[in-house]
C-alpha positions in Angstrom: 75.0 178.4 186.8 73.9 180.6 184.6 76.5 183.1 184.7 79.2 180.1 184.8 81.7 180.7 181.9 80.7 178.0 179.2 83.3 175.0 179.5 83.7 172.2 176.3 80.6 171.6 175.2 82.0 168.4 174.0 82.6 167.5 177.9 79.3 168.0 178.8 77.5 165.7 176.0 75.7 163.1 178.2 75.6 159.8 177.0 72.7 157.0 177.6 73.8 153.3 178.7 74.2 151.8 175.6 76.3 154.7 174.4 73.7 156.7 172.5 73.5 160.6 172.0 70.0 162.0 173.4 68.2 163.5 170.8 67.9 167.2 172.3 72.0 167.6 172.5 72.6 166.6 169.0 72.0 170.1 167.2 74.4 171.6 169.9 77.0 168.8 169.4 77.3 169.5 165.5 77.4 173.1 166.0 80.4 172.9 168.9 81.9 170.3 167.0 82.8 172.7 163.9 84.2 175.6 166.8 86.5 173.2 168.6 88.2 171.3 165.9 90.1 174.4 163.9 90.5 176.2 167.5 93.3 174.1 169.2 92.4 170.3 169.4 94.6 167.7 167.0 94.0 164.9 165.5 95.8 163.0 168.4 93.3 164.6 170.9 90.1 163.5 169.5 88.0 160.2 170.0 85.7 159.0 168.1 83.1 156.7 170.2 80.9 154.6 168.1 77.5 152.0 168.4 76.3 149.5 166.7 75.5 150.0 163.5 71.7 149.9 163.5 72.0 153.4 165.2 71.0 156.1 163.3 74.4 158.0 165.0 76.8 156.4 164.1 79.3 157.8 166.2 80.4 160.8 168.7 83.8 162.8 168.6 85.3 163.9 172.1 87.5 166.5 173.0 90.3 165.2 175.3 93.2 163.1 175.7 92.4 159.2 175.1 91.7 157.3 178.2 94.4 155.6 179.4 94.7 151.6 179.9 93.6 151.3 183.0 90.3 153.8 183.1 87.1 152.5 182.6 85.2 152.1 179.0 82.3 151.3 177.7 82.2 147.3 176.9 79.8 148.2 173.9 81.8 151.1 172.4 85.2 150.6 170.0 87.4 153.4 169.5 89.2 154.3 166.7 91.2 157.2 165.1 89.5 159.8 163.2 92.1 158.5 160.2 90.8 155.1 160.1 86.8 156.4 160.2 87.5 158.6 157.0 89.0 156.2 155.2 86.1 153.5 156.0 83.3 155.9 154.8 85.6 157.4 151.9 85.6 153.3 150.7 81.9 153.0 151.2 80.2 156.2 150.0 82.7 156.7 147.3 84.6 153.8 145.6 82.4 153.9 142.6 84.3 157.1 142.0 87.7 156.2 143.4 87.5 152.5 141.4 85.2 152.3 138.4 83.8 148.4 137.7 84.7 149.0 134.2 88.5 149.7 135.0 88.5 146.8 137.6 86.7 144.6 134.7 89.9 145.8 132.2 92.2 145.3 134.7 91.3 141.0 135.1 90.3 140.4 131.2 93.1 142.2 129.6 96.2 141.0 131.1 94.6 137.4 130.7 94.0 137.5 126.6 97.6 138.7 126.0 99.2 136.2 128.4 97.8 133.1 126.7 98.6 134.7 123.4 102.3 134.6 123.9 102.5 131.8 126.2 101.1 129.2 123.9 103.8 128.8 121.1 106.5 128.9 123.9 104.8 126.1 125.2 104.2 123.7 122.0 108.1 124.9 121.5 109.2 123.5 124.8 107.0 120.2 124.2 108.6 119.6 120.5 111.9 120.1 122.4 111.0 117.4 125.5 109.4 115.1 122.9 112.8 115.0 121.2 115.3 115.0 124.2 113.2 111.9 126.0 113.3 109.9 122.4 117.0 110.5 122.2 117.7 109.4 125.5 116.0 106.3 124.6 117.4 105.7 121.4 120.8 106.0 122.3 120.4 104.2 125.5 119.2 101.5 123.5 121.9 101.9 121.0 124.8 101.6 124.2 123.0 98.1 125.4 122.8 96.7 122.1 126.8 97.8 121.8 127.5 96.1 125.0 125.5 93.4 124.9 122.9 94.0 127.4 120.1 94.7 125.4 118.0 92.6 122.6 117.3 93.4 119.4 114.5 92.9 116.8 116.1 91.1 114.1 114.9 89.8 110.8 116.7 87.3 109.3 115.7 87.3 106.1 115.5 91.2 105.9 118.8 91.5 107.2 120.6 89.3 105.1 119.1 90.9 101.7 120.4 94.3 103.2 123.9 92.8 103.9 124.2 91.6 100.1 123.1 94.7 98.7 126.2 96.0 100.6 128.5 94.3 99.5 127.3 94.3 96.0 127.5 98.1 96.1 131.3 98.4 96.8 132.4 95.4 94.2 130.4 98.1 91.9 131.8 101.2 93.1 134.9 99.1 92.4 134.3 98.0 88.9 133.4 101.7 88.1 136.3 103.2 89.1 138.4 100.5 87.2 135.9 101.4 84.3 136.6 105.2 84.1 140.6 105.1 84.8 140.1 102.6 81.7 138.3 105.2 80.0 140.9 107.9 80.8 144.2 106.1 79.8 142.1 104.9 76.6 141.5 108.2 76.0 145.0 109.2 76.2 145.9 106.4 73.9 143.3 107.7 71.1 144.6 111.0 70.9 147.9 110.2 71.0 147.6 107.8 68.0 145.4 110.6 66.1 148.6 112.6 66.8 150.9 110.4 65.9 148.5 109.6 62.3 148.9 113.6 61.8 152.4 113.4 62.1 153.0 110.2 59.9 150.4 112.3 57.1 152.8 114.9 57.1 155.6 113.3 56.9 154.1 111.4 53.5 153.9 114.5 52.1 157.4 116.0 52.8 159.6 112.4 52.1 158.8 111.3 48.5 161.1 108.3 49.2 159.0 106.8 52.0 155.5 108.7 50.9 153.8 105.0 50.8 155.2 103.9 54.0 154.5 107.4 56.2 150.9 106.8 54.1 150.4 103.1 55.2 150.8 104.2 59.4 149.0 107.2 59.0 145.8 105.7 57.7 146.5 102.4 60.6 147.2 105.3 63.4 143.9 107.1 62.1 141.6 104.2 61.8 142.8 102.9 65.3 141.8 106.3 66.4 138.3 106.3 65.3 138.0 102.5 66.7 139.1 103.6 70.0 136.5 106.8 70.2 134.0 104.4 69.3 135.1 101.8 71.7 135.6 105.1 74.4 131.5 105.9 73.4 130.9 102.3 74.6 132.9 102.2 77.6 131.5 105.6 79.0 127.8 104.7 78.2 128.7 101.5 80.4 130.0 103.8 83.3 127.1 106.3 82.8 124.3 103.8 83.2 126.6 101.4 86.2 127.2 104.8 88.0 123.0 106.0 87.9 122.9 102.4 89.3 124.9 102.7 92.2 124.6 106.0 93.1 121.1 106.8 92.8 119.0 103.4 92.6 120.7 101.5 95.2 121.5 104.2 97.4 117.8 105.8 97.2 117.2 102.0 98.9 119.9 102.4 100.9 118.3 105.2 102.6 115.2 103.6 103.2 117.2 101.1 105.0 118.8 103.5 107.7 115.1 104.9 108.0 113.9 101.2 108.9 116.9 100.9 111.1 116.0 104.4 113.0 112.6 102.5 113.6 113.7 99.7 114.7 115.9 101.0 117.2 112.8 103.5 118.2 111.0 99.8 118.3 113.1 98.6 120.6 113.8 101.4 122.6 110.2 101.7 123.4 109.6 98.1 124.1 112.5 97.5 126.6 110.7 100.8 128.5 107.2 98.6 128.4 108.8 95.6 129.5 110.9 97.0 132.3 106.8 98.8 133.3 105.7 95.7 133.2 108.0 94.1 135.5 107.7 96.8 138.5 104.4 97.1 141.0 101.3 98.0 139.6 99.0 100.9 141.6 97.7 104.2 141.4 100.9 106.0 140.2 102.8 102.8 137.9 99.0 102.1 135.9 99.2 105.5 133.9 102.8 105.3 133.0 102.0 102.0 131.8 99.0 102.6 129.7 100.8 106.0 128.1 104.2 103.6 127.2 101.6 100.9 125.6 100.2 104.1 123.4 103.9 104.6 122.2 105.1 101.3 122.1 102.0 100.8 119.7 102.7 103.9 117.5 106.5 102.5 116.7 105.8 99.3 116.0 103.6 100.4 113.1 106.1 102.5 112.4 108.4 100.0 112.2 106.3 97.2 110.7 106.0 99.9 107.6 109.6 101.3 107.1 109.9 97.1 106.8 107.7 96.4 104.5 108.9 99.5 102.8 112.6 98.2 102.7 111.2 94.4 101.3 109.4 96.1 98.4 112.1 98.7 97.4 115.0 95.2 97.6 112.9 93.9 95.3 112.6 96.1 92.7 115.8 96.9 93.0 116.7 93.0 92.2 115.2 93.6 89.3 115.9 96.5 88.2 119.6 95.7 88.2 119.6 92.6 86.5 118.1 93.9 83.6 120.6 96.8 83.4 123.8 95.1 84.1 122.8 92.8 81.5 122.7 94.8 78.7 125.5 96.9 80.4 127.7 93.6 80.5 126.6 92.6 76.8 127.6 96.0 75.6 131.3 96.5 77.0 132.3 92.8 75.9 131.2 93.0 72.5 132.7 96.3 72.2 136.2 94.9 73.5 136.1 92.2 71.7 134.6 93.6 68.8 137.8 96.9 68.9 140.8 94.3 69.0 139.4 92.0 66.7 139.8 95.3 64.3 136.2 94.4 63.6 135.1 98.4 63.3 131.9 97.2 61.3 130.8 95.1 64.6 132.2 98.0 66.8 129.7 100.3 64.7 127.2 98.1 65.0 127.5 97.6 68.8 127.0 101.0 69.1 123.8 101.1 67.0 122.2 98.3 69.0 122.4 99.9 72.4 121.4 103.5 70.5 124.5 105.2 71.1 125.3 108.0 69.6 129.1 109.5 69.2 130.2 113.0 69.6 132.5 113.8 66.4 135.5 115.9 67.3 134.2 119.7 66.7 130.7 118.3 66.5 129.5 120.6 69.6 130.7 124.0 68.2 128.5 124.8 64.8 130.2 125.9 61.8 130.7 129.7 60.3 127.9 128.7 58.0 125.6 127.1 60.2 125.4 130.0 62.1 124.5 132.1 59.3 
């Protein structure tokens, strides 16, 4: 035996019942380990046969083909590939190297902080945007019903009738003020053809010494009519100043307040038909939220709408006021000026004028003279 040529050490490793190496054949297993490996024997040749893991070996290569399915094994031992073993102790003795804690810690936190960043105003953008489209949908729902008569309306009586006057009262006044300015404009006409007509009779006087008294008489009429009629144009476009501030800024500055109290009433109703219709459905687990969050809402735009109301009463009322007081004097101002310019009364005319503080532009007045501007 002793003159035997040596065979695989690796087939002669004996191996205890529970599939332990004996202690005296482990310094010859390492050292014929090393020699076989590089000589001939692949990776697909090689076993590794391993115990439990309170063994201090953890495991045993072999040299040889793999047994095949139907030889006997040991029901304590699991075999592997030598690939899978290196790649179990490579992830225990060595991730700390392979995977730092502090990169793994970077990886989680950072990605987190820069997500929320640019997530959030997307977010509040798409809940502006939902806000609106689901109030829209209401509001013009609400608007089709009350069109086709299927839905109720809050009306107030009183309220509405007030708006409905101020209405009306706004296009007889639009009316009066364009009557007033195409008076203004064929009066105008009128003025400076008679101031012509004086300049022609003036000359005229001058050049025909037979008729020099007569051309004299209708120049100084044409002239004087003249001046009475810019005075009487002063009056009349003082009349359409203050009449047009009156409707065009005063009443329709109300007049917007009144489409905002209409937008709220519509939102008003909108909002209670959508509690109502709650109301009148089951009541559980999934119907009791929806219910409480259209009470919140319902709540919000009747204050809203209880305040664009009293907004509208306050603002009609002032406004009552404020244009009685102006198209009274307005009113006393343009009839004693008429009456006043075709009386031939020009001292009343002047004194019309004085009362309501008017003050008349002279012909040339606006551009200064060669010696004012020295």
């Amino acid at each position: 035996m002793a003159q035997e040529s040596p065979k695989n050490s690796a087939a002669e490793i004996p191996v205890t019942s529970n599939g332990q190496l004996e202690d005296s054949h482990e310094h010859n297993f390492n050292r014929d380990l090393k020699c076989s490996l590089p000589v001939g024997l692949g990776l697909s040749e090689t076993k590794i046969t391993s115990s439990g893991f309170d063994s201090a070996k953890e495991g045993v290569v072999e040299a040889g083909p793999f047994p095949s399915k139907g030889s006997p094994a040991s029901p304590k031992s699991s075999v592997i590939s030598p690939s899978s073993a290196a790649a179990s102790r490579l992830a225990g003795q060595g991730c700390d190297l392979i995977i730092p804690a502090g990169n793994r810690a970077q990886q989680k936190s950072g990605p987190v902080v820069l997500a929320d960043e640019v997530k959030n105003p997307a977010m509040e953008k798409l809940e502006l945007v939902r806000k609106w489209s689901l109030n829209t949908y209401k509001c013009t729902r609400q608007i089709i019903s009350e069109k086709l008569g299927r839905g109720s309306r809050t009306v107030d009586l009183e309220l509405e009738a007030q708006i409905d006057i101020l209405r009306d009262n706004k296009k007889k006044y639009e009316h009066i003020l364009r009557l007033a300015q195409t008076l203004s404009t064929q009066l105008f006409q009128m003025v400076h053809t008679q101031r012509q007509l004086g300049d022609a009779f003036a000359d005229l006087s001058l050049k025909s010494l037979e008729l020099h008294e007569e051309f004299g008489y209708n120049a100084d009429t044409q002239k004087l009519l003249a001046k009475n009629g810019e005075t009487l144009l002063g009056a009349i476009n003082f009349f359409i100043a203050s009449v047009n501030t009156l409707v065009n800024k005063t009443i329709e500055d109300t007049l917007l307040t009144v489409k905002q109290y209409e937008s709220a009433r519509i939102e008003y109703d909108a909002y209670r038909t959508d509690l109502e219709e709650l109301n009148l459905g089951p009541r559980d687990a999934n119907t009791l939220p929806k219910i409480e969050q259209s009470q919140q809402l319902f709540q919000v735009h009747k204050e809203k709408y209880d305040k664009m109301r009293n907004d509208v009463s306050i603002k009609l009322k002032f406004l009552e006021e404020n244009k009685v007081k102006v198209l009274h004097n307005q009113l006393v101002l343009f009839h004693n000026a008429i009456a006043a310019y075709f009386a031939g009364n020009q001292k009343q005319l002047e004194q019309t004028l004085k009362q309501f503080h008017i003050k008349l532009k002279t012909p040339g007045a606006d551009a200064p003279s060669w010696l004012e501007e020295q």
